[in-house]
Residue frames as a rotation matrix with the C-alpha (Angstrom) as fourth column:
UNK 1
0.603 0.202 -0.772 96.16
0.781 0.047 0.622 74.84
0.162 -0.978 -0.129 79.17
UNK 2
-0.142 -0.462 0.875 97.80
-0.090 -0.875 -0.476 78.35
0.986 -0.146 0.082 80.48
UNK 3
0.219 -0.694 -0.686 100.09
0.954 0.299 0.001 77.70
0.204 -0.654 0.728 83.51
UNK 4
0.276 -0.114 0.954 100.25
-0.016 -0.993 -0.114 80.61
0.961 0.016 -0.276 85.76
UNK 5
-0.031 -0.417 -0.908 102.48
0.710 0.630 -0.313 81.37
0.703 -0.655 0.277 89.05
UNK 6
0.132 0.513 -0.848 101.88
0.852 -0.497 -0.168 83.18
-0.507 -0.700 -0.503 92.12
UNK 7
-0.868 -0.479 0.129 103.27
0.474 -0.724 0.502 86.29
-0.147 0.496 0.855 90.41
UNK 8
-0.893 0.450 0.026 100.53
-0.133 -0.320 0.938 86.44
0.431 0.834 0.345 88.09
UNK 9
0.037 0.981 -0.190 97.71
0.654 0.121 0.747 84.90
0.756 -0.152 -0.637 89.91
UNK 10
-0.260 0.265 -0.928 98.27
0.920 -0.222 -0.321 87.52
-0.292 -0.938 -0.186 92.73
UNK 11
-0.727 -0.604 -0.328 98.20
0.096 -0.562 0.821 90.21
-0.680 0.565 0.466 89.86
UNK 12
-0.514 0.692 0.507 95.49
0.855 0.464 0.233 88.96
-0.074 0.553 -0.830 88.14
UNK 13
-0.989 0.128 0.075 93.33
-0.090 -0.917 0.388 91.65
0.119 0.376 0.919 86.72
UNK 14
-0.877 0.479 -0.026 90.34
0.069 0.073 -0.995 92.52
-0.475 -0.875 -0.097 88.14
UNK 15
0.001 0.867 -0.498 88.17
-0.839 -0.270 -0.473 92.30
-0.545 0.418 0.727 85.08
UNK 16
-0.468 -0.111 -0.877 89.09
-0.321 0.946 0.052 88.65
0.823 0.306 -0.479 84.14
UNK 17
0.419 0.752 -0.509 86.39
-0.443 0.659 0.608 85.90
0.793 -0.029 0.609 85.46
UNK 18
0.085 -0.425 0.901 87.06
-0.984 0.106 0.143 84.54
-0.156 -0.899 -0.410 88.86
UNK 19
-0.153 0.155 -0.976 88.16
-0.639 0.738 0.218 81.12
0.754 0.657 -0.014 88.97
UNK 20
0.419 0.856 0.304 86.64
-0.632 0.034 0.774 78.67
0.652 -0.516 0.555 90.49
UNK 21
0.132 -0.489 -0.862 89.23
0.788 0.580 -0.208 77.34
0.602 -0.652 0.461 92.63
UNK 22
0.721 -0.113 -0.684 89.48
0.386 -0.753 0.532 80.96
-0.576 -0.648 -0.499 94.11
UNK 23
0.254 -0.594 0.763 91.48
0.400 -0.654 -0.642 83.86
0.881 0.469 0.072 93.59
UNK 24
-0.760 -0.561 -0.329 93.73
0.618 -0.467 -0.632 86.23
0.201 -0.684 0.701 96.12
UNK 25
-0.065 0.470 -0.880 92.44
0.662 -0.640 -0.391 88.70
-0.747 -0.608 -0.270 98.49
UNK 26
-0.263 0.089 -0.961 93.80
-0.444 -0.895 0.039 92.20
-0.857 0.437 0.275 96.41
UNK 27
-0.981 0.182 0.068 91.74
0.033 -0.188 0.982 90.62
0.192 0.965 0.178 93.44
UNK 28
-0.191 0.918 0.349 88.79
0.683 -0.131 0.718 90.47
0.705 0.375 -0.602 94.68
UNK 29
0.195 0.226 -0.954 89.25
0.389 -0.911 -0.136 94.09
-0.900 -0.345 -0.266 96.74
UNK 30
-0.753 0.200 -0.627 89.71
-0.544 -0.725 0.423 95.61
-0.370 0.659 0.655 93.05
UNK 31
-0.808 0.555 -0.199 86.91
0.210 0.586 0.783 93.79
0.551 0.591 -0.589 91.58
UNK 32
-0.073 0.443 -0.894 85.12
0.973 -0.165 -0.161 94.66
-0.219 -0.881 -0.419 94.84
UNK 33
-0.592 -0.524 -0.612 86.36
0.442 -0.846 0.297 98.15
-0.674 -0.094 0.733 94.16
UNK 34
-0.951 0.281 0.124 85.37
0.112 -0.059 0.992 98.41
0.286 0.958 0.024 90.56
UNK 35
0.029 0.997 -0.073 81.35
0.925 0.001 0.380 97.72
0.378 -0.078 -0.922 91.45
UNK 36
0.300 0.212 -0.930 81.84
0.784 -0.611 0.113 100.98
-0.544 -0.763 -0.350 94.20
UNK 37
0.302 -0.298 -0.906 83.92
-0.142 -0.953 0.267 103.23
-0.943 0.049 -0.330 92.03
UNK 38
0.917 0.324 -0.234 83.56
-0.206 -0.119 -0.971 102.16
-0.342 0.939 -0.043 88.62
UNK 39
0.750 -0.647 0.136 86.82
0.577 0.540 -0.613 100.69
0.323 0.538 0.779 86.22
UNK 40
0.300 -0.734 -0.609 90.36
0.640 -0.318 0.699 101.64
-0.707 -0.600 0.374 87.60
UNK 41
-0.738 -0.586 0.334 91.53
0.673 -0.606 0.425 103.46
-0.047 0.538 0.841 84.57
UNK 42
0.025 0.611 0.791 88.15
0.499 -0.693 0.520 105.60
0.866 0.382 -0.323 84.25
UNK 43
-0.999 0.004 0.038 87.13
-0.025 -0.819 -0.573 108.58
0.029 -0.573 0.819 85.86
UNK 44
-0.487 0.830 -0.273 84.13
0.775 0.555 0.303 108.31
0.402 -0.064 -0.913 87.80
UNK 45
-0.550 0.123 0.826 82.29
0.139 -0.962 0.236 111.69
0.823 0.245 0.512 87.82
UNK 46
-0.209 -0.068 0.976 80.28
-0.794 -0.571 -0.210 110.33
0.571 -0.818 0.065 90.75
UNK 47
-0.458 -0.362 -0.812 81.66
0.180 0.857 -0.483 108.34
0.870 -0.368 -0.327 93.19
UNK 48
-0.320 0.448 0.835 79.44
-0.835 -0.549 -0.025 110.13
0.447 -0.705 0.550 95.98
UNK 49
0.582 0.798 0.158 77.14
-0.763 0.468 0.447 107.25
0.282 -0.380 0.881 96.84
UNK 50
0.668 -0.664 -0.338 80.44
0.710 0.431 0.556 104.91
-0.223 -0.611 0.759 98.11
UNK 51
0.464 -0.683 0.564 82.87
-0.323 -0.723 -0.610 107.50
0.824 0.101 -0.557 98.49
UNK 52
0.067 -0.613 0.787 83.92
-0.995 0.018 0.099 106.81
-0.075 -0.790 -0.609 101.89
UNK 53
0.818 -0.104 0.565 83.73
-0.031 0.974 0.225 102.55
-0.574 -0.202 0.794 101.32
UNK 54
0.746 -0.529 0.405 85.86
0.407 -0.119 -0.906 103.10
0.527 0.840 0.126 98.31
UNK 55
0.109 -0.968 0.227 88.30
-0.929 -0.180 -0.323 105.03
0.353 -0.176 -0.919 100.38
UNK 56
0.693 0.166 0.702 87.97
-0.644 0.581 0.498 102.34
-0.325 -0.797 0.509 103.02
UNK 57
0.743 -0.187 0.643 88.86
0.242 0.970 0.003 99.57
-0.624 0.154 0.766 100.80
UNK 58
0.677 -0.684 0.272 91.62
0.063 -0.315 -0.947 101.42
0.733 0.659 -0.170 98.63
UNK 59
0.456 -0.072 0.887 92.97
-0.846 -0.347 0.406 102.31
0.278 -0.935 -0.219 102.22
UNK 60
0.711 0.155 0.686 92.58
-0.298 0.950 0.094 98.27
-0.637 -0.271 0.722 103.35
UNK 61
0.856 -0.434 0.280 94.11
0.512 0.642 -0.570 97.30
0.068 0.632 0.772 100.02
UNK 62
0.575 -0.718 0.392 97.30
-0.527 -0.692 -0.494 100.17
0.626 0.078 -0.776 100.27
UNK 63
0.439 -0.282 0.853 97.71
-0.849 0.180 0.497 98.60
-0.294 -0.942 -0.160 103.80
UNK 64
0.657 0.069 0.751 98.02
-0.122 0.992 0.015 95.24
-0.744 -0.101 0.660 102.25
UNK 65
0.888 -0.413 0.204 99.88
0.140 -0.179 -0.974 95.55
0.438 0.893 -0.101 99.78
UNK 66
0.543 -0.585 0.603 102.42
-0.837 -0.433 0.334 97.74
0.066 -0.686 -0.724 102.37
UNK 67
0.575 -0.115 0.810 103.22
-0.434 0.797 0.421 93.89
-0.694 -0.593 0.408 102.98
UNK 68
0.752 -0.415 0.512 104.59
0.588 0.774 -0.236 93.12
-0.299 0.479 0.826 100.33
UNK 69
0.503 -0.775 0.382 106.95
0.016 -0.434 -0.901 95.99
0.864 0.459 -0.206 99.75
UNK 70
-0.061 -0.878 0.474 108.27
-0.593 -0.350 -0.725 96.48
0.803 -0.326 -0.499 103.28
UNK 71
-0.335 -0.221 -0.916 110.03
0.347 0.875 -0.338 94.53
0.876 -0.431 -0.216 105.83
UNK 72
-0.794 -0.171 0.583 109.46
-0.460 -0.458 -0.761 97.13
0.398 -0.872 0.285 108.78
UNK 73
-0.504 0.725 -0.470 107.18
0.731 0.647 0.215 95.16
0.461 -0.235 -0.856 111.21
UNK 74
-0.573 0.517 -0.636 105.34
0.336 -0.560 -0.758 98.12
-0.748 -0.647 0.147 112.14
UNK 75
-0.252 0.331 0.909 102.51
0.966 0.143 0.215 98.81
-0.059 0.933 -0.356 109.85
UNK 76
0.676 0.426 -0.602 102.47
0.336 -0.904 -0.262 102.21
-0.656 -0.025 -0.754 109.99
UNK 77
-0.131 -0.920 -0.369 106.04
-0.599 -0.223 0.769 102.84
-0.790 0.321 -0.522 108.87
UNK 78
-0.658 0.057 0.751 104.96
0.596 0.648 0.473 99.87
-0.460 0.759 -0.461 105.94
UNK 79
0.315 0.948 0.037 102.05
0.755 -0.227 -0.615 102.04
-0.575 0.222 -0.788 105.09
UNK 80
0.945 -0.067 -0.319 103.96
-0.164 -0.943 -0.289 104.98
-0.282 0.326 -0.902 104.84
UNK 81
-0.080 -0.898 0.433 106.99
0.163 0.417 0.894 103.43
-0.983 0.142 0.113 103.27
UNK 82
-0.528 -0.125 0.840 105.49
0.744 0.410 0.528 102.00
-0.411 0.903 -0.124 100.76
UNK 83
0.788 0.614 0.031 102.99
0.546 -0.675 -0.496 105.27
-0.284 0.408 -0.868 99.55
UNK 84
0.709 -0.352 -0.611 105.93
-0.321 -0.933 0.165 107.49
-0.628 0.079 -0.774 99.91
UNK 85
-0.459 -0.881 -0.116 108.51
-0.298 0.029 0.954 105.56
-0.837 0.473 -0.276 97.90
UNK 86
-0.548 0.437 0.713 105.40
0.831 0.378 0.407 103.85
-0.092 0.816 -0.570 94.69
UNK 87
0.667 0.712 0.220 103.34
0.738 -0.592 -0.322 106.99
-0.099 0.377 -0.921 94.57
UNK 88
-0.385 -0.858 0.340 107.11
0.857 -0.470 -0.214 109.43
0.343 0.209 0.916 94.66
UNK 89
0.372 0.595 0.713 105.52
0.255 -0.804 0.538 111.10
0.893 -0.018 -0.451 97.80
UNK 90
-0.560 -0.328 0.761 107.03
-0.758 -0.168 -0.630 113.53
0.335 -0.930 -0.154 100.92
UNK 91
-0.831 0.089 -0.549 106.96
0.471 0.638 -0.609 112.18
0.296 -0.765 -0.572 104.07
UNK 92
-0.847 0.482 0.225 104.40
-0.449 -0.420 -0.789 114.51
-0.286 -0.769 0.572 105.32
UNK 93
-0.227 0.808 -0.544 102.08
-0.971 -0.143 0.193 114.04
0.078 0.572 0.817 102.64
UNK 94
-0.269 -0.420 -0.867 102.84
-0.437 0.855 -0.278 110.41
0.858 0.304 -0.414 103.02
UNK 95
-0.990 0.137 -0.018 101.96
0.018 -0.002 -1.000 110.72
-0.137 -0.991 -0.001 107.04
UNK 96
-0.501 0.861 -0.085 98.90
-0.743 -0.478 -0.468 112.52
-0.444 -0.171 0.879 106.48
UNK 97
-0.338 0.491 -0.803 97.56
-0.587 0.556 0.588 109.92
0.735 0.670 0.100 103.60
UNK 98
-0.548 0.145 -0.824 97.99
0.451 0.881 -0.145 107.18
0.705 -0.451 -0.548 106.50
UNK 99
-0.870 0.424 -0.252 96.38
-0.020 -0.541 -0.841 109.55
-0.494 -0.726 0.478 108.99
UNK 100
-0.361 0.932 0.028 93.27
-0.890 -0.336 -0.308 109.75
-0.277 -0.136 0.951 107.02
UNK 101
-0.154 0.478 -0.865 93.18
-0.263 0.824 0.502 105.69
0.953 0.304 -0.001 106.50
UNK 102
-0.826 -0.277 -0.491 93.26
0.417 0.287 -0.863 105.81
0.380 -0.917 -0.121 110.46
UNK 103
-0.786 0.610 -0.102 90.06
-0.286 -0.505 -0.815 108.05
-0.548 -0.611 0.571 110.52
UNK 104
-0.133 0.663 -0.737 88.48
-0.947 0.134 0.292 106.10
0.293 0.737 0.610 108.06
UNK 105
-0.389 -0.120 -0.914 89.34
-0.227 0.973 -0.031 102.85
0.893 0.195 -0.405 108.99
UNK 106
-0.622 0.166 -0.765 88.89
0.735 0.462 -0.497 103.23
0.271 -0.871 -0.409 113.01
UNK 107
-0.769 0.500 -0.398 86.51
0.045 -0.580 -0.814 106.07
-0.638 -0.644 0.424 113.15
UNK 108
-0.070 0.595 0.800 84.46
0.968 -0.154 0.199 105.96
0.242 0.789 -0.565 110.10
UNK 109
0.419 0.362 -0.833 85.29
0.642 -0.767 -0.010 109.68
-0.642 -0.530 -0.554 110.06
UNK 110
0.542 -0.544 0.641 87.43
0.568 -0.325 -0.756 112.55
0.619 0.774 0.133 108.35
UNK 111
0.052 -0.812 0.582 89.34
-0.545 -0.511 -0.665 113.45
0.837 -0.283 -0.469 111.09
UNK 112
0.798 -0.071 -0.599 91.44
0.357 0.856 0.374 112.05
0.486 -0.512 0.708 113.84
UNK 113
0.714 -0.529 0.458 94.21
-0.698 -0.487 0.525 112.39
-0.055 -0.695 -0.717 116.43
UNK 114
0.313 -0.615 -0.724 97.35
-0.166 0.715 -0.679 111.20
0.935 0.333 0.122 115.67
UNK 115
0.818 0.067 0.572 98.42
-0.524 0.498 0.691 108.71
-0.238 -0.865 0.442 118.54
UNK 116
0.859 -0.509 0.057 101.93
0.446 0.688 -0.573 108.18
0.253 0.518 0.818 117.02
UNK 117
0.080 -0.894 -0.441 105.20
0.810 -0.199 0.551 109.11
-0.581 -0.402 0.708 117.03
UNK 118
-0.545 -0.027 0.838 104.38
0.667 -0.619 0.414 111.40
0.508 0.785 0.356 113.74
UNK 119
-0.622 0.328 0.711 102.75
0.023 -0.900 0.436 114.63
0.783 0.287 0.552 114.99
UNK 120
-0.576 0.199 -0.793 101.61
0.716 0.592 -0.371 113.13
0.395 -0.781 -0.483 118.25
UNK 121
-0.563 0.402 -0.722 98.31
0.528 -0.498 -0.688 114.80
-0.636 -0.768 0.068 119.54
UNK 122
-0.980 0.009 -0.199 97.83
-0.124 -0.807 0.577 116.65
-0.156 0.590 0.792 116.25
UNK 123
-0.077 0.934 0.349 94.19
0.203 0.357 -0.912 116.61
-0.976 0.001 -0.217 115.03
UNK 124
-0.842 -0.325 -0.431 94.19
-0.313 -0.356 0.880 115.99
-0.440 0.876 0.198 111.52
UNK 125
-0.273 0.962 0.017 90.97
-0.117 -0.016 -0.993 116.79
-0.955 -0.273 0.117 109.41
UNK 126
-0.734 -0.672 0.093 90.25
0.095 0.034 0.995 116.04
-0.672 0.740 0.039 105.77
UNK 127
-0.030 0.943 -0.331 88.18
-0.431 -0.311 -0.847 117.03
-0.902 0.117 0.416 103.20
UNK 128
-0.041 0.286 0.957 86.89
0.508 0.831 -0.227 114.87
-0.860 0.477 -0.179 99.88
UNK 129
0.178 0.368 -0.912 86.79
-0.785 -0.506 -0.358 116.16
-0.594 0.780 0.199 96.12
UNK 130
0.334 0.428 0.840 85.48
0.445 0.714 -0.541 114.09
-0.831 0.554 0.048 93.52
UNK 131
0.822 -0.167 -0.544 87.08
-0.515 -0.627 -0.585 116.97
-0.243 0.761 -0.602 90.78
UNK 132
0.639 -0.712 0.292 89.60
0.711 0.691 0.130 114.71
-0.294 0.125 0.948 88.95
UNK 133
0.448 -0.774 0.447 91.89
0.066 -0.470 -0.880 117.93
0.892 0.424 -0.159 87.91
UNK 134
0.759 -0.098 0.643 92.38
-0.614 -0.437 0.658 118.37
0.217 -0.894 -0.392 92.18
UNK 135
0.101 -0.957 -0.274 95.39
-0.743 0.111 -0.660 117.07
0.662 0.270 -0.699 93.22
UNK 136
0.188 0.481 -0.856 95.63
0.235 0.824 0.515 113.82
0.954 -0.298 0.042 95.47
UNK 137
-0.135 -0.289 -0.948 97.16
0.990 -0.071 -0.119 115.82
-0.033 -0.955 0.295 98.50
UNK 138
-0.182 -0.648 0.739 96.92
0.405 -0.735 -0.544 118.96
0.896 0.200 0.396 99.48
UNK 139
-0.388 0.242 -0.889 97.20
0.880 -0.189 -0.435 120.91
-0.273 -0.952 -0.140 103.01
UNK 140
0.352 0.640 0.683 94.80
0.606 -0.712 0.355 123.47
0.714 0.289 -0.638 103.39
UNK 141
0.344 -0.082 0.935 95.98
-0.702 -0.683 0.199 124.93
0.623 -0.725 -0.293 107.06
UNK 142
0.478 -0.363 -0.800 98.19
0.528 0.847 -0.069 123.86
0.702 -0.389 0.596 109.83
UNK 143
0.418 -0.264 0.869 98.65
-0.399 -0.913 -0.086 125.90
0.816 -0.311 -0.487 112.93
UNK 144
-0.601 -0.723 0.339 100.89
-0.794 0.494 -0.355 123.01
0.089 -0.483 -0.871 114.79
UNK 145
-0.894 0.123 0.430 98.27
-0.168 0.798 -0.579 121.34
-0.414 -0.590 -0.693 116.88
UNK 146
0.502 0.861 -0.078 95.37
-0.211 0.034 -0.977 121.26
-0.839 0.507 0.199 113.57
UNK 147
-0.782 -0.610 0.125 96.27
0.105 0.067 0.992 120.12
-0.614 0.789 0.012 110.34
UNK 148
0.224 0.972 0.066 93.48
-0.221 0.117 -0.968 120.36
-0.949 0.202 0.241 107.47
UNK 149
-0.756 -0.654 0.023 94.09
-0.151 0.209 0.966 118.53
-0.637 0.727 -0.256 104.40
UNK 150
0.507 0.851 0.137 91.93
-0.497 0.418 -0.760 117.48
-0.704 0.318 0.635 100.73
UNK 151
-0.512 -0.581 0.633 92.43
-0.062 0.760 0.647 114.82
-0.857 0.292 -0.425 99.66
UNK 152
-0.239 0.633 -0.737 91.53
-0.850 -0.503 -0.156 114.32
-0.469 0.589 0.658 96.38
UNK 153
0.479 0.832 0.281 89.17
-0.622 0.547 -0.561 111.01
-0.620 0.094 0.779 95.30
UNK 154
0.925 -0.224 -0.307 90.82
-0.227 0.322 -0.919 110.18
0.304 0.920 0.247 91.57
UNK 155
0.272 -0.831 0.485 94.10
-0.879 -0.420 -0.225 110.66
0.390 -0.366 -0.845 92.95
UNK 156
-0.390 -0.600 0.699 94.33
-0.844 0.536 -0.011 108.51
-0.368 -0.594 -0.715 95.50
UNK 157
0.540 0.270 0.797 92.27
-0.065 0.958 -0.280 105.82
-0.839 0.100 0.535 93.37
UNK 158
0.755 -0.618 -0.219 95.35
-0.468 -0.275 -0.840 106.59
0.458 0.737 -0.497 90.87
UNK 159
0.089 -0.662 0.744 97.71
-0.995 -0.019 0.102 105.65
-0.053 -0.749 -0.661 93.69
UNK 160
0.260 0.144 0.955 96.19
-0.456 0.890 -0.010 102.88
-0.851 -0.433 0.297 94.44
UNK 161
0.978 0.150 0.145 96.68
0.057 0.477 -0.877 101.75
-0.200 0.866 0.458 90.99
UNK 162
0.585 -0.707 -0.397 100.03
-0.479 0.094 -0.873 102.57
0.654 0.701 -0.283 90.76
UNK 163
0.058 -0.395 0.917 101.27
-0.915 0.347 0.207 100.77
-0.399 -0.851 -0.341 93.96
UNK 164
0.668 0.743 0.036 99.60
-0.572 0.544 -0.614 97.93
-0.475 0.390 0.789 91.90
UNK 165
0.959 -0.019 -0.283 101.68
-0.281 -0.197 -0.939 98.86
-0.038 0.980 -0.195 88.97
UNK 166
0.191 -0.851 0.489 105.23
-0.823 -0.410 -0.393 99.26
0.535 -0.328 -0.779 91.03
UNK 167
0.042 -0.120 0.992 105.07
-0.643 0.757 0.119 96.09
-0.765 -0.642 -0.046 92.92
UNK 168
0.931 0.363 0.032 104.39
-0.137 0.431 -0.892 94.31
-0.337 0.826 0.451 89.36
UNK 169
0.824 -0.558 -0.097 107.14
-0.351 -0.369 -0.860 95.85
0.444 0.743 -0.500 88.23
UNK 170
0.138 -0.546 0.827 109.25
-0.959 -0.281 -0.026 95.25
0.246 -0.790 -0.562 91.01
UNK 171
0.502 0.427 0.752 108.12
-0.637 0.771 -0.014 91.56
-0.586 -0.472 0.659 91.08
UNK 172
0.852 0.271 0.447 109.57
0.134 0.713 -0.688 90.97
-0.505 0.646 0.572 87.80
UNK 173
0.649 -0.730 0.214 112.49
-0.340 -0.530 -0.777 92.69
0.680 0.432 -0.592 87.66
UNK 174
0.931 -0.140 -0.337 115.36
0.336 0.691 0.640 90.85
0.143 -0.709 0.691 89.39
UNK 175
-0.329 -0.940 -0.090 117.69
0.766 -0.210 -0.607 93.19
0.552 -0.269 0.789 89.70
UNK 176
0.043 0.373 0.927 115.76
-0.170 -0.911 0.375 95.26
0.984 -0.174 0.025 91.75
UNK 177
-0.611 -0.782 0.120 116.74
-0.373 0.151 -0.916 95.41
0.698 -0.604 -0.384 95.11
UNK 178
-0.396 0.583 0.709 113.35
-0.848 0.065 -0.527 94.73
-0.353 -0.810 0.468 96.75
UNK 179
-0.163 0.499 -0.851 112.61
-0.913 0.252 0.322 92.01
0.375 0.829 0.415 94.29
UNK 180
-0.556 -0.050 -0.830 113.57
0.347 0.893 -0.286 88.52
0.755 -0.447 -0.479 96.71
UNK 181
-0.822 0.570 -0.011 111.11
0.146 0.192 -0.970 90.15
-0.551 -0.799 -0.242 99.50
UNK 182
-0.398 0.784 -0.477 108.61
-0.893 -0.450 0.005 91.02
-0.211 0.428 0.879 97.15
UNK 183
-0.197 0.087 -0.977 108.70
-0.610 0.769 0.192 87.64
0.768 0.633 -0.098 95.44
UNK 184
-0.791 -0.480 -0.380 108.77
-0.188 0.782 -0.595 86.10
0.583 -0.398 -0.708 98.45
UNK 185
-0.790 0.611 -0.050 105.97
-0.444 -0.626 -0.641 88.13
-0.423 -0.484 0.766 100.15
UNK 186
-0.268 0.653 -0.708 104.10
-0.963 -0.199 0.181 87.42
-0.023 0.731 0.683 97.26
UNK 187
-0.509 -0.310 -0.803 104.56
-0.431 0.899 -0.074 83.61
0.745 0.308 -0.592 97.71
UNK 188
-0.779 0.587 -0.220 103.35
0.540 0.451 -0.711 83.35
-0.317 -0.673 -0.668 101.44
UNK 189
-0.799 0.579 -0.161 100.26
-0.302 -0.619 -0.725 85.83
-0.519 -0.531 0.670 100.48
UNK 190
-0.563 0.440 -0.700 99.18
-0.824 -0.236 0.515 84.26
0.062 0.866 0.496 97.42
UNK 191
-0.849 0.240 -0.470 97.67
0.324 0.940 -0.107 81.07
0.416 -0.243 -0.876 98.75
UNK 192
-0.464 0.867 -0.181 95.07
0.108 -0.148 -0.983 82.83
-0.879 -0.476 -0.026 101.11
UNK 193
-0.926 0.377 0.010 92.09
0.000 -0.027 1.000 82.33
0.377 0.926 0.025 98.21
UNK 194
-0.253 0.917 0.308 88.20
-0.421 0.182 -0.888 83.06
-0.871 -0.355 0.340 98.66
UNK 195
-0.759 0.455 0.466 85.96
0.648 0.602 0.467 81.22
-0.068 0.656 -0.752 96.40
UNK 196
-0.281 0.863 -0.420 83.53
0.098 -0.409 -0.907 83.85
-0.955 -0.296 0.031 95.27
UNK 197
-0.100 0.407 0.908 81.37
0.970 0.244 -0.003 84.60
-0.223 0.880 -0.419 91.90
C-alpha cells in the first residue's frame, strides 16, 4: 500500500492514472491542459487549434495556485505576487501577464482596459507566438495610455510549470519562510476532489 499526504496528492503528476476516489482541481487542469497543449515538458509546434483555452486554463490554474503562495486577499496583488516572485519577474511584466488573464478570462479577447489601481484606463493589447525561441514577455509599444505586448505561448506554459515547481519546493522545505501558509493552504485546498476518468 503507498500512503500519500495532501502534499503529494495535490502535486500529483498529471500523467499518473486518476484515482478513483478523485483527485484535486490543479490535477486535473494539467491533465486537462496536456490533451489542449500537448505534455508540459514538450514543445508543441502547434498549439493553434486551443491556443486561447490553453491560455485560459494556464491563466485559471496561475490564479489558483496565487492561493496558495499569497496571503494578500486581493487576487490581483496574489496573481501578481506570486508570477513576479516563482517566475523571477518585474512588476510591470508581472502587471501586464495578469492584464492579459483579465482579457482572456472576462473578454475572451487580447486586449483590455485596465480598471485597477495599476495603469488605470490604460488599454493593454497582446499579441500570441507559438515560436518557442520568443521570449514569454515582451512590450512592443507604450505611448502612456496604449500598451502593446507578445506574449509568448511556450513561455508562459514554462511558467506555469515552474510556479508548479516553486510551490513544491516551497512545500517541502521548512525553513522557508512561506512554507506554514503554503502547507496550510495546501491542506484546506486539497480536499475539494472531482471524480473524473
Amino acid at each position: 500500500m503507498i500512503t500519500t499526504g495532501p502534499i503529494e496528492n495535490f502535486f500529483k503528476p498529471p500523467t499518473l492514472h486518476p484515482s478513483t476516489e478523485g483527485e484535486g482541481i490543479l490535477f486535473h487542469l494539467r491533465r486537462d491542459l496536456i490533451r489542449l497543449y500537448g505534455n508540459e515538458d514538450e514543445y508543441n509546434g502547434d498549439p493553434s487549434h486551443y491556443a486561447m483555452l490553453a491560455m485560459m486554463g494556464m491563466l485559471a490554474a496561475i490564479d489558483y495556485l496565487s492561493k496558495v503562495y499569497s496571503s494578500d486577499e486581493y487576487s490581483r496583488n496574489r496573481f501578481v505576487e506570486t508570477v513576479e516572485k516563482l517566475c523571477n519577474m518585474n512588476r510591470d511584466d508581472s502587471e501586464a501577464i495578469y492584464q492579459l488573464r483579465c482579457a482572456l478570462v472576462h473578454s475572451v479577447s487580447l486586449s483590455t482596459i485596465s480598471d485597477c489601481s495599476y495603469r488605470k484606463g490604460t488599454r493593454f493589447n497582446f499579441e500570441i507566438t507559438d515560436n518557442n525561441s520568443a521570449p514569454l514577455i515582451l512590450k512592443l509599444f507604450d505611448n502612456g495610455k496604449e500598451v502593446t505586448y507578445r506574449i509568448g505561448f511556450w513561455g508562459l506554459k514554462q511558467s506555469f510549470k515552474r510556479i508548479i515547481g516553486e510551490l513544491l519546493k516551497i512545500a517541502i522545505d521548512s525553513s522557508h519562510p512561506k512554507n506554514s501558509y503554503v502547507i496550510n493552504m495546501i491542506g484546506q485546498m486539497h480536499s475539494e476532489k472531482l471524480i473524473k476518468s
